[in-house]
PLY file of the C-alpha trace (Angstrom):
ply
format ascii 1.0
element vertex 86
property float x
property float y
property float z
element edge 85
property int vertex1
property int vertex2
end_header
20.78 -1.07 -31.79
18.12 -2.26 -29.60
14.58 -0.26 -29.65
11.72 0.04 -26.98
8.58 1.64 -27.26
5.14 1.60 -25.56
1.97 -0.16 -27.19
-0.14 2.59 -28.23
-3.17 0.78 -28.17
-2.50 0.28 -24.29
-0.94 3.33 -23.02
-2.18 6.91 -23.70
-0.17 9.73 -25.64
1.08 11.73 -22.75
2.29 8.26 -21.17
4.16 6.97 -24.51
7.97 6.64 -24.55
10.16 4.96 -27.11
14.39 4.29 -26.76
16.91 3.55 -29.40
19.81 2.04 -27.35
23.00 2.59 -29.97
26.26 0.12 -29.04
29.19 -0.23 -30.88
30.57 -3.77 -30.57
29.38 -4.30 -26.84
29.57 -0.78 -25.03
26.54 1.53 -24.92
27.08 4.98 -27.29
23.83 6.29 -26.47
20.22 5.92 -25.53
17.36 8.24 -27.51
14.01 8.62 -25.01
11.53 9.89 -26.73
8.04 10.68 -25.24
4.47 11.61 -25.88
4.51 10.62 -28.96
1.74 9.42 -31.77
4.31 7.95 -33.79
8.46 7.93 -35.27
10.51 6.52 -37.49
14.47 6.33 -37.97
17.03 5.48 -40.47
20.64 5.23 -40.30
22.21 7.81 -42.93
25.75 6.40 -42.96
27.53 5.08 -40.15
27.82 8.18 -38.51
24.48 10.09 -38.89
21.11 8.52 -37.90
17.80 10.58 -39.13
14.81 10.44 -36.62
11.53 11.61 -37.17
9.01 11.90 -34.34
5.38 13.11 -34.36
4.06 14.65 -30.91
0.64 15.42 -32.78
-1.47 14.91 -35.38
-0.33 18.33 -36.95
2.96 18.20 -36.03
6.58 16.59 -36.33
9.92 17.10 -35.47
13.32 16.16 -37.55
16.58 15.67 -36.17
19.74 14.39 -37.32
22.90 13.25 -34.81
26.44 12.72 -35.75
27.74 10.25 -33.52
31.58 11.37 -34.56
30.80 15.09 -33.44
28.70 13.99 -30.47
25.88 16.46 -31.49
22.65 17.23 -32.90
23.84 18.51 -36.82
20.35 19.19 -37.66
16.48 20.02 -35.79
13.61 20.88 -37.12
9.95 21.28 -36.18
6.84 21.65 -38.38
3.61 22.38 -38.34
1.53 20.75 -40.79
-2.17 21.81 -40.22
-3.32 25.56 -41.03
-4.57 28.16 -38.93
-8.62 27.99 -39.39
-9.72 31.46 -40.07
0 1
1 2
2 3
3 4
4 5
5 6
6 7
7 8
8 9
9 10
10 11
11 12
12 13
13 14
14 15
15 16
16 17
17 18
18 19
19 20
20 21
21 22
22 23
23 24
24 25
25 26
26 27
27 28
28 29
29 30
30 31
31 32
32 33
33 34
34 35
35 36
36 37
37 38
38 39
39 40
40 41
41 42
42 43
43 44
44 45
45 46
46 47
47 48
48 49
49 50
50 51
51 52
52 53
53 54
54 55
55 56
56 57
57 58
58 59
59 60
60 61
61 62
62 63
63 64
64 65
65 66
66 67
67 68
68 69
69 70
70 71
71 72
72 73
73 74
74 75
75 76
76 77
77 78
78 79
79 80
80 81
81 82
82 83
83 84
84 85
């Protein structure tokens, strides 16, 4: 796995991107882009399922989880951590 993302301190939110390039012995499996982002994080699960975790906002992040033997997105999940003012 190979990962790059933009230096935050030089390039603005809306003009952040990050990739996780995933091989398996020397061919390509997959390349993650994500963008506008404040921060993320990633761990592999098992072999199969990697966890990433990306936060688009200060208030706000989203969870997903892909199964590389299914091909697909097994889990995604958005929150919204700051309350509505009244």
């Amino acid at each position: 796995m190979t990962i790059n993302e933009s230096n935050l301190e030089v390039v603005g939110y809306s003009d952040s991107k990050a990739k996780i390039a995933i091989f398996e012995q020397l061919d390509s499996k997959m390349v993650i882009e994500i963008t506008s982002y404040k921060s993320f994080s990633y761990q592999w699960i098992n072999e199969d399922l990697i966890s990433i975790e990306s936060w688009p906002g200060r208030c706000v992040n989203i969870n997903m989880v892909y199964d590389f033997s299914s091909n697909k997105v097994i889990y995604l999940v958005g929150y919204q951590h700051c309350g509505l003012t009244k």
